[in-house]
C-alpha positions in Angstrom: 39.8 -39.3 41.3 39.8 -40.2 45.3 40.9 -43.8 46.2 37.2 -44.7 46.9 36.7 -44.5 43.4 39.6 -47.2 42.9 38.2 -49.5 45.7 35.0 -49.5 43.7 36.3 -50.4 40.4 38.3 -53.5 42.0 35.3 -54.8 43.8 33.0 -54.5 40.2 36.4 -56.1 38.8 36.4 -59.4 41.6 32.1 -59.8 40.9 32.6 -59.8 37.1 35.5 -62.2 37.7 33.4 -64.3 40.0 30.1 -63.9 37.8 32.2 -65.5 35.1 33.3 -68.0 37.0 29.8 -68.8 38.2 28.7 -69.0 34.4 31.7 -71.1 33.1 31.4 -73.8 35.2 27.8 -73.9 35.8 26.1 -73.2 33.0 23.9 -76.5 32.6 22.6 -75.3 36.4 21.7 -71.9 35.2 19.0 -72.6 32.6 16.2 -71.3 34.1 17.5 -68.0 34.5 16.0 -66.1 31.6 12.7 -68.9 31.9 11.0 -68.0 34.5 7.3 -67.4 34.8 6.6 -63.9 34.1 9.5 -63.4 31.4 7.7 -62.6 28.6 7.8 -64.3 25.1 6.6 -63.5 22.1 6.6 -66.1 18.7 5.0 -65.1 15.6 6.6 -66.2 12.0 10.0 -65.0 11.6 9.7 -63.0 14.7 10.7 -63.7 18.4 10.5 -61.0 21.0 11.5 -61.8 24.4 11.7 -59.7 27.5 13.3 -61.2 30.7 11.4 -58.7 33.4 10.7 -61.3 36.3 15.0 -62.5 35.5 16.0 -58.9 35.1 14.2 -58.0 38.8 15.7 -61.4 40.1 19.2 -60.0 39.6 18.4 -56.6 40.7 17.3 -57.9 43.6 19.9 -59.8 44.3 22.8 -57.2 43.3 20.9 -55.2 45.6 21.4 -56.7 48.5 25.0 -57.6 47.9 25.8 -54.2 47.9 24.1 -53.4 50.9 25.5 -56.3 52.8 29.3 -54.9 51.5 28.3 -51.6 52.3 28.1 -52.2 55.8 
């Protein structure tokens, strides 16, 4: 293992740590992730089926650019 590989594993460490924070003391802020228009949701009987895509390309997004912006 190089140091790089270190470096990387503390700064996924601080964002989990930070992502929980985030969570733990705003959770009442953060419904409408997961119910956004385009998530998809499926009720029938005893069966629920539910697929976050629009939610799921939110956070890509945004962990996307994160990295690039700590990249440089």
């Amino acid at each position: 293992m190089n140091p790089q590989t270190g470096k990387y594993l503390i700064i996924i460490g601080l964002i989990i740590i930070l992502a929980g924070i985030l969570i733990y003391f705003f959770h009442n802020k953060l419904n409408w992730l997961g119910r956004l228009p385009g998530d998809i949701r499926i009720t029938k009987g005893n069966v629920r089926f539910y697929f976050p895509i629009v939610s799921m390309l939110l956070i890509s997004l945004i962990v996307t650019l994160l990295i690039n912006i700590f990249r440089k």
